[in-house]
C-alpha positions, 0 to 999 in steps of 0.5 A: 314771242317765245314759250319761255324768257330768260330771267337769268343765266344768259348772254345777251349777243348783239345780232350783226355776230350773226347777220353780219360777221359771219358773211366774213370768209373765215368767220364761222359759228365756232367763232361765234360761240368763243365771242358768245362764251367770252362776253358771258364769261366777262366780269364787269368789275374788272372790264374783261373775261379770263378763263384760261384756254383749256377752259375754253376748249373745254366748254367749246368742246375742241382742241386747245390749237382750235381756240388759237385759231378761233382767238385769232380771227376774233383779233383781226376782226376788232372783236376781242383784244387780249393782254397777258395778266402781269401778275398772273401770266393768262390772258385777259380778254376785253370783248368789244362791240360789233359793227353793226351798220351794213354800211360801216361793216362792208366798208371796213370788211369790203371782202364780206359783201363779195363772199355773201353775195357768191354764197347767196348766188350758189344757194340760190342757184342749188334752190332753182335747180328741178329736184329728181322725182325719183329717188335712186336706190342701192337696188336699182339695176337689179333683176330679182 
């Protein structure tokens, strides 16, 4: 299967954030890797995950208006839904599970199958497309 096997220090992630929510029109790997950090980062006594969000951007490796964004489109699409901490004031984040039937999904997210089935068409549209035997240099063209 695999040379090696996690025995600790890793997230388990349910496969449809990969094969299913990023046939959404919006949701890309960046939104993958916010759910991904927020359910390793969820803390099972209290129930959710609550880094702030500097700490987000800095394990993402983006700006802070990056992780609004991302949050956002994790909201819209059921897969996280945060509160603000009455004491503390920052953002708790309670991660929810992904639809994970092709039918449920396309049914809640109808927008998703018409955005897959294009991207499909194009790439496989790009694939029969006869490749150039030739590669064209900078150089073609000139006598020397």
């Amino acid at each position: 299967m695999f040379n090696f096997e996690p025995t600790r220090d890793f997230t388990r992630v349910h496969n449809a954030i990969f094969t299913l929510y990023t046939r959404l029109p919006d949701f890309k790997s960046s939104h993958a890797m916010l759910y991904v950090y927020l359910m390793a980062r969820s803390n099972p006594q209290y129930g959710y995950a609550f880094p702030s969000t500097e700490d987000i951007a800095l394990a993402l490796n983006c700006g802070i208006n990056q992780v609004v964004s991302y949050k956002r489109v994790l909201k819209d699409y059921g897969l996280i839904v945060t509160k603000r901490h009455s004491t503390y004031g920052n953002d708790m984040y309670y991660v929810k599970p992904p639809i994970t039937e092709e039918a449920e999904f396309y049914g809640r997210f109808p927008e998703a199958r018409e955005h897959y089935e294009k991207r499909s068409e194009q790439f496989a549209a790009r694939k029969s497309k006869p490749e150039e035997t030739e590669q064209k240099s900078i150089y073609d063209g000139i006598n020397w």
